[in-house]
FIFIKE-176520 format. One record per residue (C-alpha): residue number from 1; residue in one letter; chain; x, y, z. Coordinates in steps of 0.02 Angstrom, whole numbers, m for minus. Layout:
# residues N
@num=NUM; residuo=A; cadena=A; X=X; Y=Y; Z=Z
...
END
This chain:
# residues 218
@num=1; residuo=X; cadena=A; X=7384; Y=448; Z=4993
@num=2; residuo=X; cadena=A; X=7203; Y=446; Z=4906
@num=3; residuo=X; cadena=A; X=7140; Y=333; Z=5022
@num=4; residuo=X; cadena=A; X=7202; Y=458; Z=5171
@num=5; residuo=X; cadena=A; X=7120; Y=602; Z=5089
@num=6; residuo=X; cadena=A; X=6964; Y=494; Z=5064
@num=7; residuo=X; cadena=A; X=6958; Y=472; Z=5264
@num=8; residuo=X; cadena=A; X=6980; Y=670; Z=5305
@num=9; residuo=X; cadena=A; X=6847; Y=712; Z=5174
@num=10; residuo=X; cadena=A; X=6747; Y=588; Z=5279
@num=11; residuo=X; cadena=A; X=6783; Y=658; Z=5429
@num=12; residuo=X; cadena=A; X=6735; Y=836; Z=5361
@num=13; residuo=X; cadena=A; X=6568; Y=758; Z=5281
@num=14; residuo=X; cadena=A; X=6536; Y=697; Z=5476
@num=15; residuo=X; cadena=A; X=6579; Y=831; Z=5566
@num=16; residuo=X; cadena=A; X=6459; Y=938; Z=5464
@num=17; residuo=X; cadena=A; X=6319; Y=837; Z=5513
@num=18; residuo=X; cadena=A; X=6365; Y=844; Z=5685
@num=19; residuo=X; cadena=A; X=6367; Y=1045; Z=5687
@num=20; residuo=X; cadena=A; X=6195; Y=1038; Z=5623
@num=21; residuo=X; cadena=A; X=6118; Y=943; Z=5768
@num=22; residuo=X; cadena=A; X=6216; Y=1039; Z=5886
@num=23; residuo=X; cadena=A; X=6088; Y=1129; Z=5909
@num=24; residuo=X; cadena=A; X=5987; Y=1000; Z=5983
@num=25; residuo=X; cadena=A; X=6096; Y=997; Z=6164
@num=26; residuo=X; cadena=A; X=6103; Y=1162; Z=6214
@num=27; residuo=X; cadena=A; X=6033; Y=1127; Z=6374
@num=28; residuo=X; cadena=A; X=6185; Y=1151; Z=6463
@num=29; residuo=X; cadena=A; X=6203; Y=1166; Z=6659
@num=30; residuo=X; cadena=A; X=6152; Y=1357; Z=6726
@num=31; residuo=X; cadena=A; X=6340; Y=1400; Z=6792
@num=32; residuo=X; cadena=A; X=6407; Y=1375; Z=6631
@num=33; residuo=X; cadena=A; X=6467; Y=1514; Z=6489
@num=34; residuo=X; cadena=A; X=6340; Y=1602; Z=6391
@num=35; residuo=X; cadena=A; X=6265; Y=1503; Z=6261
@num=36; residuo=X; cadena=A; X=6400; Y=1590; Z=6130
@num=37; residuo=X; cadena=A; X=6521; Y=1494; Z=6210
@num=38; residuo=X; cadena=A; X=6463; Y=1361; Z=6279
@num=39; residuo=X; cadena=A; X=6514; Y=1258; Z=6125
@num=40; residuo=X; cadena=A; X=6707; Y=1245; Z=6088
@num=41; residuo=X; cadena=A; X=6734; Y=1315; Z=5886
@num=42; residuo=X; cadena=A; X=6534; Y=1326; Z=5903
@num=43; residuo=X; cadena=A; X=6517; Y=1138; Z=5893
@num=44; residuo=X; cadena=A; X=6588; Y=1027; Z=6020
@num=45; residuo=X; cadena=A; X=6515; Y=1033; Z=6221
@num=46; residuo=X; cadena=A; X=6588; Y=1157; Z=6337
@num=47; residuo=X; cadena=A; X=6468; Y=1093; Z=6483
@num=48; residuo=X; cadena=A; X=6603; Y=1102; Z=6635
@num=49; residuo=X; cadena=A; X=6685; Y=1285; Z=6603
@num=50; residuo=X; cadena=A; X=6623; Y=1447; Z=6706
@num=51; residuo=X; cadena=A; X=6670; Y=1599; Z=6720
@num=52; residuo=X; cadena=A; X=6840; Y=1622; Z=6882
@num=53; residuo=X; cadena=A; X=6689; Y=1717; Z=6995
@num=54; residuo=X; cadena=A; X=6569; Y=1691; Z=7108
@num=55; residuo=X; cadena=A; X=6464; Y=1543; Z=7066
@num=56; residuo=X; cadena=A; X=6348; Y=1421; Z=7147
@num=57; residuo=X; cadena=A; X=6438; Y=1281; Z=7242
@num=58; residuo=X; cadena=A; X=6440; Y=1106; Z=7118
@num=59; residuo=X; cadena=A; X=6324; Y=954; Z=7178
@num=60; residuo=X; cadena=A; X=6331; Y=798; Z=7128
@num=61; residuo=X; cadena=A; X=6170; Y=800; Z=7061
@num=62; residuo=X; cadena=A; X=6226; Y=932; Z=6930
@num=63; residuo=X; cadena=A; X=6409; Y=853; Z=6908
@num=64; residuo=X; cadena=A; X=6325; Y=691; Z=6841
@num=65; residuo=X; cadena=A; X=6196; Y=800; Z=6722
@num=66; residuo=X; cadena=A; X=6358; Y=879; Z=6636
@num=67; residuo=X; cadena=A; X=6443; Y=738; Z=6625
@num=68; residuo=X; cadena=A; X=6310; Y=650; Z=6534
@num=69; residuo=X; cadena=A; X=6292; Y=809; Z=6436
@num=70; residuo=X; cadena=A; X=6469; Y=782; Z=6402
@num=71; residuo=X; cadena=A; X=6453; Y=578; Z=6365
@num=72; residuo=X; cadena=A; X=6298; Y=588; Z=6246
@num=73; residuo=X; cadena=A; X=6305; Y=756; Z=6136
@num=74; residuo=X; cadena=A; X=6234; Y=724; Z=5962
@num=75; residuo=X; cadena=A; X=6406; Y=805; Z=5913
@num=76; residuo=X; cadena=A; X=6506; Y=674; Z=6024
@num=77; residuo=X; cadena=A; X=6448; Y=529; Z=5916
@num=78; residuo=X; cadena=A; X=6518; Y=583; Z=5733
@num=79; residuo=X; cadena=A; X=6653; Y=680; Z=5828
@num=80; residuo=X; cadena=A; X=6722; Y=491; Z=5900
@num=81; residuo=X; cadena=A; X=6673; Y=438; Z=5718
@num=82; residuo=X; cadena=A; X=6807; Y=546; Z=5645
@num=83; residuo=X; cadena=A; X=6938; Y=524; Z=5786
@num=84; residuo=X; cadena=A; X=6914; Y=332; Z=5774
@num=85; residuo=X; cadena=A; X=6924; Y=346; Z=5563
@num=86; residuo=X; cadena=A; X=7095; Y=462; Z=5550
@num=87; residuo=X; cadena=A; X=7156; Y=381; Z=5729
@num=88; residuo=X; cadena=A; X=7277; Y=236; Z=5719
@num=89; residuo=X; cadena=A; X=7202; Y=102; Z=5851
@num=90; residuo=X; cadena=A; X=7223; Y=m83; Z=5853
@num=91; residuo=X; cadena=A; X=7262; Y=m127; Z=5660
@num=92; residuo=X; cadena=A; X=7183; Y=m293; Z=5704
@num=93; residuo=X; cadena=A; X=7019; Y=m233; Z=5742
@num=94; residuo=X; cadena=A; X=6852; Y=m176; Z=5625
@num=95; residuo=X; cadena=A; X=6778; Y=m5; Z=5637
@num=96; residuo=X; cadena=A; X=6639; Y=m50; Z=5752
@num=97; residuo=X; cadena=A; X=6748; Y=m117; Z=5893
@num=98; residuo=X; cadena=A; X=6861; Y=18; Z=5881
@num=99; residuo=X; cadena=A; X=6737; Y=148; Z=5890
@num=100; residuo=X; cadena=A; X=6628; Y=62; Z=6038
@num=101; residuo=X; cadena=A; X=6811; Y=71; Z=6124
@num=102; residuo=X; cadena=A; X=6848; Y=249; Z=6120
@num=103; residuo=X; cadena=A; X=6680; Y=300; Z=6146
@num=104; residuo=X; cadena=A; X=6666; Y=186; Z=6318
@num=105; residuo=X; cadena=A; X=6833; Y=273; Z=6355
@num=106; residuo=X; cadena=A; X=6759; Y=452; Z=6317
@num=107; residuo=X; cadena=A; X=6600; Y=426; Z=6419
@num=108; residuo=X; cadena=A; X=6693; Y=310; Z=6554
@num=109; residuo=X; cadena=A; X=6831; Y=458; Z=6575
@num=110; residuo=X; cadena=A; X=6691; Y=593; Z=6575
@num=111; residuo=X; cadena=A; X=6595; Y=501; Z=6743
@num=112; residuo=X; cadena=A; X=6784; Y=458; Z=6807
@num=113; residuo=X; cadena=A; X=6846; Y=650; Z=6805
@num=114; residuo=X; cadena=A; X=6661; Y=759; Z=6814
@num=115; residuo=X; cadena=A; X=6549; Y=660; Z=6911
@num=116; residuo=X; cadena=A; X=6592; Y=492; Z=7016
@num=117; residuo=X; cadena=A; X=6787; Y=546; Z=7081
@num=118; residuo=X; cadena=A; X=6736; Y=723; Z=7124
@num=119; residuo=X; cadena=A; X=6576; Y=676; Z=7226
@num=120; residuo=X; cadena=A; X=6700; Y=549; Z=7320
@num=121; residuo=X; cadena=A; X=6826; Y=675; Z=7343
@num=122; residuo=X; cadena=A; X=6698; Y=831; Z=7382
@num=123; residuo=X; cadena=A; X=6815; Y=910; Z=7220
@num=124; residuo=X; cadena=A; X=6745; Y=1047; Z=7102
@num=125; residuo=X; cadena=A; X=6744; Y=955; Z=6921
@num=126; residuo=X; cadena=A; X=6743; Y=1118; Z=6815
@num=127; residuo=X; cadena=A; X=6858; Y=1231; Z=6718
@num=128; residuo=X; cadena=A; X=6865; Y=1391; Z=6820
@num=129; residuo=X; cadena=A; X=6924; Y=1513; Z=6685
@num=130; residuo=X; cadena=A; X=7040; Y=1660; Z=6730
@num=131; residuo=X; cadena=A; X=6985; Y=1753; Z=6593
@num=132; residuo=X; cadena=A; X=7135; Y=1896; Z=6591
@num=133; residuo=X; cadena=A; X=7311; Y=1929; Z=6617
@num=134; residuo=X; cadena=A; X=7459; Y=1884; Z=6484
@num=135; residuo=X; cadena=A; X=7436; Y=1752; Z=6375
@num=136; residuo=X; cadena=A; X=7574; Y=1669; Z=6452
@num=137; residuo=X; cadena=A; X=7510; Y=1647; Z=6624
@num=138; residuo=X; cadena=A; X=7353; Y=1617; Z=6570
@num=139; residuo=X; cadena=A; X=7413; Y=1464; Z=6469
@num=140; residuo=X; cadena=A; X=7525; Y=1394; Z=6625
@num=141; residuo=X; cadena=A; X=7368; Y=1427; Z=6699
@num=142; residuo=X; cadena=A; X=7263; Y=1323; Z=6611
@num=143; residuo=X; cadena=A; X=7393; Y=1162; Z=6602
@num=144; residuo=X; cadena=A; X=7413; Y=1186; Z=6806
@num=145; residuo=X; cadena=A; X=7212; Y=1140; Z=6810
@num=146; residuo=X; cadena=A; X=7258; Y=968; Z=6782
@num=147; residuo=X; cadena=A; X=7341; Y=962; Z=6926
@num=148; residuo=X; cadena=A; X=7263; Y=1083; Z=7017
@num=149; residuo=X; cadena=A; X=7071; Y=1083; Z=7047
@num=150; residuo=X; cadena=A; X=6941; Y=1190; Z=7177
@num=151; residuo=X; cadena=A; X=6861; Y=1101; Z=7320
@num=152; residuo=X; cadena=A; X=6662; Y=1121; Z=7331
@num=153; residuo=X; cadena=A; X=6680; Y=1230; Z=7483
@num=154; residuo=X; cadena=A; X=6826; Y=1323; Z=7419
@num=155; residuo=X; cadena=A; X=7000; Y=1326; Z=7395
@num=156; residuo=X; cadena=A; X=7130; Y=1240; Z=7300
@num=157; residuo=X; cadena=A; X=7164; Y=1059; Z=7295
@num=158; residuo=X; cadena=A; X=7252; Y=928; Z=7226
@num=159; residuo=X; cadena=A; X=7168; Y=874; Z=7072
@num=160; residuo=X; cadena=A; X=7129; Y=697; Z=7118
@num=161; residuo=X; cadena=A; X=6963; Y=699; Z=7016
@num=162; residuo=X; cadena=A; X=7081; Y=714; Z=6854
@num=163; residuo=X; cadena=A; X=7242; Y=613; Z=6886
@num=164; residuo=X; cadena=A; X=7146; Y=474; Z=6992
@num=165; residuo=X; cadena=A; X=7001; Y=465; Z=6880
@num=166; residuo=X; cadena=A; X=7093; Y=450; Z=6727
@num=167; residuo=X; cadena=A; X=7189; Y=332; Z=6791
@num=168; residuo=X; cadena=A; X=7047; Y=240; Z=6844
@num=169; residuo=X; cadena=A; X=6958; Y=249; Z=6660
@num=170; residuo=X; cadena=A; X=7114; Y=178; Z=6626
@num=171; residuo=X; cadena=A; X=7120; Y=24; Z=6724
@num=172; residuo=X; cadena=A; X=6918; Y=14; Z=6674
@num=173; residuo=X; cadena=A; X=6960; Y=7; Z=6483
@num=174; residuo=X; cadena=A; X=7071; Y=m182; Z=6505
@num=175; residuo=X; cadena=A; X=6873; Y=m249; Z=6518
@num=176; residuo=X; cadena=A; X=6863; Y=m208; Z=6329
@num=177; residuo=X; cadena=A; X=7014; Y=m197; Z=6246
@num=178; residuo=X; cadena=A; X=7097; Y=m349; Z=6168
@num=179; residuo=X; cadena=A; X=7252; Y=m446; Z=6275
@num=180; residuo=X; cadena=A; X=7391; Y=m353; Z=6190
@num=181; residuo=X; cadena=A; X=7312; Y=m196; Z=6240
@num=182; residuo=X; cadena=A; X=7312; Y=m244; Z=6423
@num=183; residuo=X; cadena=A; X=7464; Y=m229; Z=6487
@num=184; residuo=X; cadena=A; X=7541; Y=m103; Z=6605
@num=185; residuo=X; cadena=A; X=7612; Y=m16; Z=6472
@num=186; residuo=X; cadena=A; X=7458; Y=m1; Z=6375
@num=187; residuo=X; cadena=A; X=7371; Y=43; Z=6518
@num=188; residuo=X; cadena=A; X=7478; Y=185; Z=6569
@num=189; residuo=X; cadena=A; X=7492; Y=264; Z=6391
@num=190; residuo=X; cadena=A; X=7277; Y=263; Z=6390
@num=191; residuo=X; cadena=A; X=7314; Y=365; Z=6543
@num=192; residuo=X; cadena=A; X=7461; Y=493; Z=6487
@num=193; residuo=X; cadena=A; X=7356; Y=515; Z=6341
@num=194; residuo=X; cadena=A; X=7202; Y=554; Z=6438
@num=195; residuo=X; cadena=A; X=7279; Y=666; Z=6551
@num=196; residuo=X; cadena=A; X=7369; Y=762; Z=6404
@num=197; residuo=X; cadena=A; X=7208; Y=789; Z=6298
@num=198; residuo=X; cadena=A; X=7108; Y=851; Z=6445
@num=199; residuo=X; cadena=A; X=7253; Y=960; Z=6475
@num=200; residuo=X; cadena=A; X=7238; Y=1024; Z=6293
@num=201; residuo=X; cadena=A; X=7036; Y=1053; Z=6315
@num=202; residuo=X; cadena=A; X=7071; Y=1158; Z=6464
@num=203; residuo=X; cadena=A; X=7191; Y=1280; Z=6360
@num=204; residuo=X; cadena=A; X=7038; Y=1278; Z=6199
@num=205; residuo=X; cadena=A; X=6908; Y=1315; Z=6352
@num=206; residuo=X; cadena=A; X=7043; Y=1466; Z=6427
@num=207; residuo=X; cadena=A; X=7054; Y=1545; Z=6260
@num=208; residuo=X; cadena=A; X=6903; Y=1489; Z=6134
@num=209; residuo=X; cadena=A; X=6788; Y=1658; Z=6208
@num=210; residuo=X; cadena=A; X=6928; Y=1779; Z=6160
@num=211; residuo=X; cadena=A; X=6974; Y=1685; Z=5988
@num=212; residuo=X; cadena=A; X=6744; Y=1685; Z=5964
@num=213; residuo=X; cadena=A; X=6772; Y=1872; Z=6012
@num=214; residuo=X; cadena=A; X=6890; Y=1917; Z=5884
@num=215; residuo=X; cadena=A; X=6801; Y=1813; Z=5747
@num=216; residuo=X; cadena=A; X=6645; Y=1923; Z=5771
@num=217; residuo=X; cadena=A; X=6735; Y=2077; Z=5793
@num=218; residuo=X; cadena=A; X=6790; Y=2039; Z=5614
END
């Protein structure tokens, strides 16, 4: 028990220095939000969300800037930090290796999904957000993006950027990981996962404006 609560103290003593360089990488890509939002809960990267209007067709050139925006944060460093130190892993393995794994899976799945499958594919890589309407369709709305994506010219598309790519980041990861982490299993449980938590970011990027609304209202 104490030594849990020694790791979350951590984790808040590392996140804390991470919200204090934040400020360091607001450079974020013209189309995005306004700098008030442009950083989920104010600290982590928002770099691929824009406002569901009119907006300059993506090029590659900018889908690789975001996601290296996305990759190399000062927050993304002591944010892995704290996922590796509460996270469960390979029991076998120190911090260091653990920690150089997820964050060549973070960056790795950032080029998959933003940058090298969407130039392939000629597929928007950002979170269009609707912005209005119930909560409730806004909500299916933001899950359906993982599955559902805009192509650079227009119109909807099957998300191959975000199911391929992760799958992809996937497959990439056996270079690193240890034997017993290789197998198909493994493999395909790096990918759920993947898929899942990008499918959680899109609902945080759907909503976090109204909930930074509210707080300042207050």
């Amino acid at each position: 028990m104490m030594r849990r609560l020694a790791h979350f103290v951590t984790a808040a003593m590392i996140l804390a220095i991470g919200a204090s360089t934040a400020r360091a990488a607001d450079d974020a890509p013209d189309a995005a939000l306004d700098a008030s939002n442009a950083r989920l809960f104010g600290v982590l990267p928002n770099y691929t969300t824009v406002d569901n209007v009119r907006v300059p067709n993506q090029t590659t050139h900018e889908a690789f800037r975001t996601a290296a925006l996305g990759s190399f944060d000062p927050v993304v460093f002591p944010f892995i930090g704290v996922m590796t130190l509460v996270g469960n892993g390979d029991a076998n393995a120190n911090y260091e290796t653990r920690y150089s794994r997820a964050f060549a899976d973070n960056a790795i799945g950032n080029f998959m999904t933003t940058a090298i499958v969407p130039s392939l594919t000629n597929e928007d890589s950002r979170y269009f957000r609707r912005g209005s309407g119930g909560v409730f369709s806004r909500l299916a709305y933001a899950a359906s993006r993982s599955v559902v994506t805009r192509k650079r010219s227009g119109g909807a598309s099957f998300n191959i950027s975000e199911i391929g790519g992760t799958a992809a980041a996937a497959g990439l990861s056996n270079l690193y990981y240890s034997p017993a982490d290789r197998t198909v299993g493994a493999t395909v449980t790096r990918w759920g996962a993947q898929v899942m938590w990008d499918t959680v970011a899109n609902e945080l990027k759907e909503f976090w404006p109204d909930i930074h609304a509210k707080i300042h209202k207050h």
